[in-house]
N, C-alpha and C positions, 0 to 999 in steps of 0.2 A: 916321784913327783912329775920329773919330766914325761914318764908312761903314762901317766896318768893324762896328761895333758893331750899326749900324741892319738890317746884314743878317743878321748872328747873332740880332737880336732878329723878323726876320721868317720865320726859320729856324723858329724856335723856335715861333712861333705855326701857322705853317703844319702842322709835325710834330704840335702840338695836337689840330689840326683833322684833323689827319687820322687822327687814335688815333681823337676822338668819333664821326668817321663810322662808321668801319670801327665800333667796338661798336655802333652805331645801326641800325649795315646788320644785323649779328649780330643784335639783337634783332629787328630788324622779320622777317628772316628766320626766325626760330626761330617768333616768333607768325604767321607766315604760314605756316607749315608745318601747327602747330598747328589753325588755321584751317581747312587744308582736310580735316581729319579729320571737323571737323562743317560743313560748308559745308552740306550738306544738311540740316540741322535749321535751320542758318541763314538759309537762303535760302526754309522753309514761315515762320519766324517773319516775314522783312520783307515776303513775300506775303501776312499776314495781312490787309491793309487794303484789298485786291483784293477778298476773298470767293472764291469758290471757281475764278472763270475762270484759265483754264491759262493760262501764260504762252508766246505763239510762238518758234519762234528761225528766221534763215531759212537758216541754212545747219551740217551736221553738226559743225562746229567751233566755231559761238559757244559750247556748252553751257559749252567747256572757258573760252572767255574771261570768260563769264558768271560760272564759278565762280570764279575768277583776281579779278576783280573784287569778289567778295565778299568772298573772303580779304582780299585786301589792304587795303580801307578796315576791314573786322573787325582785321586785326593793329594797324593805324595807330592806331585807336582803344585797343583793349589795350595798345601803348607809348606813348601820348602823352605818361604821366608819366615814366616812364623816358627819354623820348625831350627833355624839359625840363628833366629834370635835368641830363642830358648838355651841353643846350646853356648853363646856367647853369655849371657845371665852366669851358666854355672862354670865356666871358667875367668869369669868377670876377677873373680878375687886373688886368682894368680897371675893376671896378667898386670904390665908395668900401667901409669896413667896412660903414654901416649899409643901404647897398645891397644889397649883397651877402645880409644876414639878410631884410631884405624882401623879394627876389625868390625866395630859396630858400621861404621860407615862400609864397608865393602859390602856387607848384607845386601843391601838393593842390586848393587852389580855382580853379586855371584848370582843371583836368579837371573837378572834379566840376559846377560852372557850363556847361559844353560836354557833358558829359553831359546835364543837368539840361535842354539848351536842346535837344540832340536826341530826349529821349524825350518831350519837349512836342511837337515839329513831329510826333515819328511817331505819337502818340498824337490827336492833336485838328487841327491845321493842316493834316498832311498825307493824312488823310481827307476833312476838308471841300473840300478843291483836287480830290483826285482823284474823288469825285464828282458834284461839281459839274460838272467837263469831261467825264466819263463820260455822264451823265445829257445836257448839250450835245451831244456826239457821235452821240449814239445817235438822235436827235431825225432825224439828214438821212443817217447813214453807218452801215455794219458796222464795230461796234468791235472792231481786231484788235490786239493789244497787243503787242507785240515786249516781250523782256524786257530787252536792249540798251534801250529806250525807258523802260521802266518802271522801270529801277533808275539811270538815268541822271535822269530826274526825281525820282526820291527823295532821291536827291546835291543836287541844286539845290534842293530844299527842306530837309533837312535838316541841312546843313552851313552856311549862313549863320546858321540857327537859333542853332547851336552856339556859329557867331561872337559874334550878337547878345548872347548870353546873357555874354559874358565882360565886360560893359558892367560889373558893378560894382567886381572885379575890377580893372580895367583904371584904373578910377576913383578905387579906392584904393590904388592904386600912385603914380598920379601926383600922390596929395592927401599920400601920406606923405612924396612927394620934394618937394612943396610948388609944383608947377606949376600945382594945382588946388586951387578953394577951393569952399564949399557955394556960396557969396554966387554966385560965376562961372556955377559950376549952375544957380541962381536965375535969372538974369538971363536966361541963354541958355534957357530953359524953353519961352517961345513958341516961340521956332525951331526951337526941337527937336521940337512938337508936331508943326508945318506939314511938318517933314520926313517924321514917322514916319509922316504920313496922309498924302504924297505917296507916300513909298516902300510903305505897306501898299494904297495904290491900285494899284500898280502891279503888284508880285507875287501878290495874291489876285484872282478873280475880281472882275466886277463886280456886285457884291451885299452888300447891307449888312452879311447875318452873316460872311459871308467878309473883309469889310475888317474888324471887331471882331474875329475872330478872330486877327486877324495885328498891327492897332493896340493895341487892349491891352494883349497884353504886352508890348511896345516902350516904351508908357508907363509903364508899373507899374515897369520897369525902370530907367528912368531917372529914378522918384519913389524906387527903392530905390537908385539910386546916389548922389544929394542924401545922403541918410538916411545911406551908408555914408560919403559925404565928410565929412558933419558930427560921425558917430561915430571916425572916421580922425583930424581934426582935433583932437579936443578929446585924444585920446591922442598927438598928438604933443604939446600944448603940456603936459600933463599930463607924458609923460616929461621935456619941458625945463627945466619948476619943479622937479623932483625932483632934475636934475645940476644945476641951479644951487644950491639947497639940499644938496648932496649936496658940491659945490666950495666953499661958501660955509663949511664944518662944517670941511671940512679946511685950507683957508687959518689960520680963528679958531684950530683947535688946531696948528696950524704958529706961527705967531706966540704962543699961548701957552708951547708948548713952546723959542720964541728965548728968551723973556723968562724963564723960570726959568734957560734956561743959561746967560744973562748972568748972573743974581743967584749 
């Protein structure tokens, strides 16, 4: 009986899953369609940070993967919300109630924070990289840029960016489910430093502006996640005085209300 049940109940979830995708495929589909009607407007906006050198291809068929490629990290981004909500739906049923309100409500700020992180990299970080190497190149080699190269580096700078940026986000999610506390933040603060000036060593050129360009905001971020953890915290203990007091109101007038219908 119980197997019987544990298969109906993975039936059931699997059939879930497979409704979310199929709408997910729909969507991404419909914005990648969408996409390639302006791909070309698209695609002078991300070559903006080039300047005017033309992009190579080396054979008469990358144009079309090139543009395929555009599209689709453009649609992926246009559903990202859409595409989190969906996956919030199909873990809706395992999650507690108050789960459930916190992670629907993050939706809007995990995009707009991943937005926020990629039009940083493409505006400031990922100029300063790509001239910097440009300016190195040119010094010993003819610089010939494949556009496969060029927007394949763009991806590697601009989507961990994204990631990065979901640091507070991510932060107060797990301060409201109570994993994380500011004090924990606090503590781990050195480490965290030595990591983001290991890892901004590593990804940015070797040059002082280029490591501050990339360290930085790593720190700011993680001085702005403290800040969220501690504004996170004091609204959970805040909502918790309020149902205690709120519990405490109804009990008193529960017991008042016994004691007149004894009398």
């Amino acid at each position: 009986m119980n197997s019987a049940i544990e298969v109906k109940r993975w039936q059931e979830h699997l059939g879930e899953l497979r409704k979310r995708l199929i709408i997910s495929l729909i969507a991404l589909l419909t914005a990648f369609a969408a996409s390639l009607t302006f791909v070309t407007r698209i695609y002078h906006t991300l070559t903006l940070p080039i300047g005017g050198i033309r992009l190579a291809i080396l054979g008469p068929g990358d144009v079309i993967h090139i543009y395929f490629m555009i599209a689709g990290f453009s649609a992926l981004g246009v559903t990202l919300p859409f595409l989190l909500f969906q996956l919030w739906l199909f873990l809706k049923p395992a999650l507690e109630s108050h789960e459930r309100k916190i992670a629907l409500q993050l939706i809007p700020l995990v995009f707009i924070m991943f937005v926020i992180g990629v039009l940083f990299s493409y505006r400031i970080v990922f100029p300063i990289l790509l001239h910097f190497l440009m300016t190195l190149a040119s010094q010993n080699f003819v610089v010939m840029i494949t556009a496969q190269n060029y927007f394949s580096f763009m991806v590697n700078i601009l989507l961990p960016f994204g990631l990065i940026f979901e640091m507070p986000v991510v932060v107060m999610f797990l301060t409201q489910l109570g994993i994380l506390t500011p004090a924990r933040l606090h503590g781990l603060r050195k480490y965290a430093y030595m990591m983001i000036i290991v890892v901004a060593s590593i990804i940015s050129p070797p040059e002082i502006v280029s490591h501050l360009s990339v360290a930085v905001p790593m720190i700011i971020l993680y001085e702005v996640s403290i800040a969220v953890s501690r504004i996170t915290l004091k609204g959970n203990e805040r909502r918790r005085r309020n149902r205690e007091e709120t519990l405490h109101t109804e009990q008193t007038l529960k017991k008042g209300n016994g004691k007149r219908s004894a009398l």
